[in-house]
N, C-alpha and C positions, 0 to 999 in steps of 0.2 A: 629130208625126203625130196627128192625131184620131183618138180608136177608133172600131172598124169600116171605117175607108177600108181602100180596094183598093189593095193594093199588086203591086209584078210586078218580076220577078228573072227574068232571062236563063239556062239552064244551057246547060253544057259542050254537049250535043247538039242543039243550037236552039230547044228548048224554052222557052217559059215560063213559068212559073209565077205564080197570083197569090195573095194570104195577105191574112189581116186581123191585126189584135189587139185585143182587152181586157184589162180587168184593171189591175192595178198595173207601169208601166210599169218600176218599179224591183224588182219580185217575181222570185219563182222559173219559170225556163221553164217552162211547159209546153204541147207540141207538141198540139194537138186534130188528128183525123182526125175528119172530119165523115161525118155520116148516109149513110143513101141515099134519096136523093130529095129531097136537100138539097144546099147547098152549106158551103163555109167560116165564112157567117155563121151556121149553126145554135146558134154557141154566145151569138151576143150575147145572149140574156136571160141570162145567164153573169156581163156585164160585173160587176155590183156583189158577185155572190159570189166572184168571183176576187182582187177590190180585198180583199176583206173575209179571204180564204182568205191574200194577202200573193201571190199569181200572177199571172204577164204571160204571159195565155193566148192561145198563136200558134198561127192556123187555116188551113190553105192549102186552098184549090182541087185535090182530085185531078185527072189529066190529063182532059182532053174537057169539062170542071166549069168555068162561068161563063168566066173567062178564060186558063183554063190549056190550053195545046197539048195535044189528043188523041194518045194516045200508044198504036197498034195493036198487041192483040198484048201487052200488057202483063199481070203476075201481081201477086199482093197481093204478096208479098216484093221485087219491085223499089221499095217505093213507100219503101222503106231508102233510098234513093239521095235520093228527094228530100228525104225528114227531114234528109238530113246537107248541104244544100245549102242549105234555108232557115237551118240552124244558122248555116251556115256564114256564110251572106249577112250570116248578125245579129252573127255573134261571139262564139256562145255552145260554150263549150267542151262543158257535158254538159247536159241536161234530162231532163224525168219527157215523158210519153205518155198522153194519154185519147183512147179509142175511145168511139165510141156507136153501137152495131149496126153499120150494115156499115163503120161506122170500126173497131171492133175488130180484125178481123184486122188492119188497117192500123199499128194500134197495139204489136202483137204483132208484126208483121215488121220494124219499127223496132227493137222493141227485140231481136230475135233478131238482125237484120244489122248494127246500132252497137255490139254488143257494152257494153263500163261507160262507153260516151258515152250508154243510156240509164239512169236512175238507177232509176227507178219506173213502171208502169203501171198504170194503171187502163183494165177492160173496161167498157162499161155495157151492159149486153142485147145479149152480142157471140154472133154466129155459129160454129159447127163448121166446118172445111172441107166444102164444097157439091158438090166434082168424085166424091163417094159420093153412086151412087142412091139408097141407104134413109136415109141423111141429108135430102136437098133432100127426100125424099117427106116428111118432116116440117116441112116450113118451111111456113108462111102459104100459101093458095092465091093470092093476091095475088101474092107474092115468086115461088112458082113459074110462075105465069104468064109474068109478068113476064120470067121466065129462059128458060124457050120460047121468048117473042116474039121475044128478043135473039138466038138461036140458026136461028131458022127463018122468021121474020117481021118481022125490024128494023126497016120502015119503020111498022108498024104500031105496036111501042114509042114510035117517034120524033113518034108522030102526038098517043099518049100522054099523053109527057111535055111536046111543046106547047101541049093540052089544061090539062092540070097545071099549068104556069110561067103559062098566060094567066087562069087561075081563080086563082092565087095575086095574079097581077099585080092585074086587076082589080076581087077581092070574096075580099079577105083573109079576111074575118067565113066568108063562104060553105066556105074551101078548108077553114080551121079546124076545122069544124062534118063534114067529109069526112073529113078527115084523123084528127080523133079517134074519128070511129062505130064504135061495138061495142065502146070503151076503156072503162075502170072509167070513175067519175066524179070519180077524182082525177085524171087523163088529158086527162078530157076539160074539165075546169077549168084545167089547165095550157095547154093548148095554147091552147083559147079568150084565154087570157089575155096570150099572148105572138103573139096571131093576125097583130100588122104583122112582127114582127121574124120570125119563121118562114116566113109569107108570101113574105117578100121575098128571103128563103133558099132559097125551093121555084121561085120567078122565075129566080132565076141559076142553077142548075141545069139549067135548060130553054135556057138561052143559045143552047146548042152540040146540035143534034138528036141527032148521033151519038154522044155524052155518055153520055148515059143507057144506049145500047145498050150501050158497051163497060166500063161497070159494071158491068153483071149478067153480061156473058161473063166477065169479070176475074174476080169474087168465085165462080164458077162450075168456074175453073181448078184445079187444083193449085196452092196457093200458093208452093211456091218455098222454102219452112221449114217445119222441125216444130217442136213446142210446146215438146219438150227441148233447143231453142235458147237459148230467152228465159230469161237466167239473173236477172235483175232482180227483184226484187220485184213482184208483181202481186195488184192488188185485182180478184176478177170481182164484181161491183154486177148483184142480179136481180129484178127486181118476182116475186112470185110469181101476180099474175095478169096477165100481159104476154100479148096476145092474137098478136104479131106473129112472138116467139121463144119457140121451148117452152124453159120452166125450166129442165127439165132439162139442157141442156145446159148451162148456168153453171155444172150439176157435172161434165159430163162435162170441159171447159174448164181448170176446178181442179185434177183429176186428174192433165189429163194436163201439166201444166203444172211446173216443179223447183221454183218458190221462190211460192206462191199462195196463196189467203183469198179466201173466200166468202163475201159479203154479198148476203144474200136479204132485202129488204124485204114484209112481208105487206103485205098489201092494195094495191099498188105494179105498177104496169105498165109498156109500155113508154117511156114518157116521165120515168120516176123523176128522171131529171137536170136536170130544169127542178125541181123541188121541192127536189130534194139536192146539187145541184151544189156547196153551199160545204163542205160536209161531204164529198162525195166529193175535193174538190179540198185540203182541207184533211189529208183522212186520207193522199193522195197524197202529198203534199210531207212529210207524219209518216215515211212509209216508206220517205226516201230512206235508203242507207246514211252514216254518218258527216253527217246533216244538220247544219249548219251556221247 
């Protein structure tokens, strides 16, 4: 298989599912739970620090996301099921979990619902549960928007993120230059810099109209798990000037969390993982138990 090809795996409920990979094909799992307003390929600029990290980093498609069956009605904690299904598909008995913002929770209910089939997590600028008003009143005015729309104006979301996927499609440079405004200048040189491979991640995202909507109703729900689930080891990874996710929460995250560590990079925003990614990936796979 070439990296980054689209792959798709059938589940038990007729769903499909579709995944990528980078990294070192003979490395250590680990499962990515992509962005929002991304799809699966958000981690390809990924590919050579994962090589370099010794990880075969496998990305799937949430449900409604590029190729993957929308799946109504859906919670962060069911998306356990799918982690153990792509596992499953590959043959991989246990793996580690990285989230990147609204993949974090995704990464947390994997490793809460797999129980010691997940080995290690890492958060990257992840979210609190959302379904708390005085929580979302803290979130991005963007995100909360965004979360309205889904709730009372779907089609207008949907009009959105066509907008979105067709300015990613067309003027990569353009969406980049969008997508980073108002980020520090380490942010906004990352993003710039990875503008085709991001680009073309914010396109397949937009695949599916109603995609988009039932991500922000999802991450909006009650997840379906609490924090004192996830018995695994976890890294939470925080820009300390992350314009998208308040700080603070990577401590509230750590708190409430049994087995955690807190990595606050200064001057670091939302994007930190396009700069640290070998380093986060590399501390990841340090922290499995009994690594091998």
């Amino acid at each position: 298989m070439s990296t980054g090809a689209r792959q798709s795996l059938s589940l038990l409920d007729d769903r499909v599912l579709t995944w990528v990979e980078y990294g070192d094909p003979d490395g250590v799992v680990v499962v990515n739970h992509h962005g929002g307003l991304l799809s699966a390929t958000d981690v390809a600029p990924l590919d050579a620090a994962a090589r370099a990290a010794g990880v075969r980093l496998v990305s799937y498609d949430r449900p409604g996301i590029a190729g993957s069956t929308l799946l109504p009605d859906r919670r962060t904690g069911d998306g356990a099921a799918d982690t153990a299904a792509v596992l499953d598909h590959l043959g991989v008995e246990s793996a580690c979990v990285l989230g990147w913002s609204m993949g974090g929770q995704y990464a947390l209910a994997s490793a809460a619902g797999l129980g010691p089939r997940i080995r290690a997590a890492a958060v990257v600028a992840g979210c609190l549960p959302l379904d708390d008003a005085a929580t979302l009143a803290e979130l991005n005015a963007m995100d909360r928007r965004f979360t309205v729309l889904a709730s009372h104006h779907h089609v207008a979301l949907e009009d959105v993120a066509e907008l979105w996927g067709g300015l990613a499609r067309f003027s990569p440079r353009s969406w980049a230059r969008i997508a980073s405004d108002g980020e520090v200048e380490v942010d906004v040189e990352a993003v710039r810099a990875h503008a085709d491979e991001l680009a073309e991640s914010a396109h397949d995202m937009a695949e599916q109209r109603a995609g988009i909507v039932e991500e922000y109703l999802a991450w909006a729900r009650p997840w379906g798990f609490t924090l004192d689930q996830v018995g695994c080891p976890v890294h939470v990874w925080q820009g300390s000037d992350d314009h998208l996710v308040p700080p603070s929460w990577a401590q509230r995250l750590t708190d409430g969390l049994p087995s955690a560590s807190l990595r606050v990079l200064d001057g670091e925003g939302h994007f930190l993982l396009l700069n640290h990614g070998e380093r986060v990936l590399s501390d990841l796979v340090a922290a499995m138990p009994e690594n091998t």
